[in-house]
Steps between C-alpha positions, in 0.01 A plus 500: 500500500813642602555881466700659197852683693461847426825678357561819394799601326687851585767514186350403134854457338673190415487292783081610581398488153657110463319421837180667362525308193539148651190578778290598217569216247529242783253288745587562835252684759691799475327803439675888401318750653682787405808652344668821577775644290623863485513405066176624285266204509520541083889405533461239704217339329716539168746319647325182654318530146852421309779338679832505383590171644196306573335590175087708478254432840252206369201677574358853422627791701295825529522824712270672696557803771664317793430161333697278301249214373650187377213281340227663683688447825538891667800566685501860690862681404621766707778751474547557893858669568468320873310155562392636812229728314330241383223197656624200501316349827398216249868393399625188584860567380638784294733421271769772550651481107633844488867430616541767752428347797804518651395697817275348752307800427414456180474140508211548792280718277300197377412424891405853629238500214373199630627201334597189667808408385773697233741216296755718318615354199879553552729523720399705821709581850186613537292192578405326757678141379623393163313205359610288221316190411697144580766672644371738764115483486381542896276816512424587893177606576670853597666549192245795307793569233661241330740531218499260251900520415670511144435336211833307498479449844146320455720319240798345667409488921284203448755370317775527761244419784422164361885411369629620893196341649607127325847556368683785725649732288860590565513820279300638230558787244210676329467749206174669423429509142258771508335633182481859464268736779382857526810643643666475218530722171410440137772723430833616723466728727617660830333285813553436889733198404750489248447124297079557487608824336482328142323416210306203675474284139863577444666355779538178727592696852613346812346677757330411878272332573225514879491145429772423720359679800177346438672126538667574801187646685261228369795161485711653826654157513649529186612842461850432590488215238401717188644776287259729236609690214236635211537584174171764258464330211338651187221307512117658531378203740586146652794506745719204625732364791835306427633354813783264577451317769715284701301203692574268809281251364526484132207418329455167233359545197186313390566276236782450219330774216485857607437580882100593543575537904715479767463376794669374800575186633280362760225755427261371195223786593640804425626466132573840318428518150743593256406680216625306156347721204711758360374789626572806440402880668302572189317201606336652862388822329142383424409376844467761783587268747755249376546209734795352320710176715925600502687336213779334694767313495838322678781661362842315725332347860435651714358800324160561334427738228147662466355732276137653581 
């Protein structure tokens, strides 16, 4: 029987509470060890308890000193200022949630305690290598900090890997659609940068985005090729990526009703699935981890239009 991977997670907010949930209510041999948060273990119980977006935790949630119990399974919670004070010789990967690993410093913490491997959940300058599934997914065996990117640039590289990979893309323009985060105020109010200075449900802002960056490290091929822009929207959860593309190759559509994938001539294995529901953001809010296919379509040859 093959081992459980043994996680802990440094950073019980938004992004390590949604991985906690889906370990906990899913079936795969992984296996949370430990949290650590500098948060009372009462707040952060409260809030895996009731979640604004994803709706109450399935199973009962109790407290204990230094425990969090989910349905009889323990969990040890810690409130360690620095990583490095605590044991984790038994740590297959922490899972650096806390979004200040920035420095190579902080982002090492999870290593001198003992851990075998940190995988920060953002963006990092920090790591080792950058990995993003089906668009840059080779992990050397050196590598002991990986990042796992952005959100929207989990959402759109594969994308642009597989359309350069079979179609070449000529140029490409991107917006970020990016529902509203932390950084930004409830109310208006004096900040480090002007536009995330407002009322976050008030406004659509245009604003930057590390996306672009992120493309250029992890598709170097293509960074020439693209342009990024981003725009907050007031939205609680569920972001998306427009992108115009401009294609080579243009790609036929499958039969005369509405397109349900494209794909390119010569090349009947690699079809991509279009999405042909009408969904909407509201839509992805139940699911933790949407895996929705791009809505796409040809707009004047040779240029593709995708939403994901």
């Amino acid at each position: 029987m093959t081992r459980a991977t043994r996680i802990f997670i440094n950073g019980f907010g938004r992004i390590g509470r949604t991985i906690f949930r889906q370990v906990m209510t899913g079936s795969r041999p992984i296996e949370v060890v430990g949290i650590n948060d500098v948060a009372a273990l009462d707040t952060c119980a409260y809030l895996l308890r009731y979640d604004s977006v994803f709706g109450p935790f399935p199973t009962p949630i109790k407290v204990a000193p230094g425990v969090l119990d989910v349905a009889g399974r323990q969990v040890a919670f810690h409130h360690a200022s620095d990583l490095r004070l605590l044991d984790l010789s038994d740590v297959d990967v922490v899972l650096e949630c806390t979004g200040q690993a920035h420095t190579r410093d902080v982002a090492q913490a999870g290593l001198d305690a003992g851990a075998r491997r940190v995988l920060i959940s953002g963006p990092s300058k920090a790591a080792d290598v950058t990995v993003v599934l089906g668009a840059q997914d080779t992990l050397p065996d050196t590598a002991r900090i990986v990042s796992n990117a952005s959100r929207t640039t989990n959402a759109i590289a594969p994308l642009l890997r597989t359309l350069d990979d079979r179609a070449r893309i000529g140029r490409a323009h991107i917006t970020t659609i990016h529902c509203t985060t932390g950084s930004q105020p409830t109310v208006d109010r004096p900040g480090d940068r002007l536009e995330r200075s407002r009322a976050a449900g008030e406004s659509i802002v245009p604003t930057s985005t590390s996306a672009a960056a992120q493309l250029a490290t992890i598709l170097p091929g293509l960074a020439d090729r693209l342009s990024v822009a981003a725009v907050r929207i007031p939205s609680i959860s569920v972001s998306a990526i427009d992108a115009v593309i401009q294609l080579n190759t243009p790609p036929r559509r499958s039969g005369r009703a509405a397109p349900r994938y494209c794909r390119w001539p010569g090349d009947r294995r690699d079809r991509r699935p279009l999405c042909v529901h009408r969904f909407q953001g509201a839509d992805g809010k139940p699911d933790p981890c949407p895996s929705r296919n791009p809505a796409g379509r040809r707009t004047t040859d040779p240029h593709l239009w995708l939403v994901r």
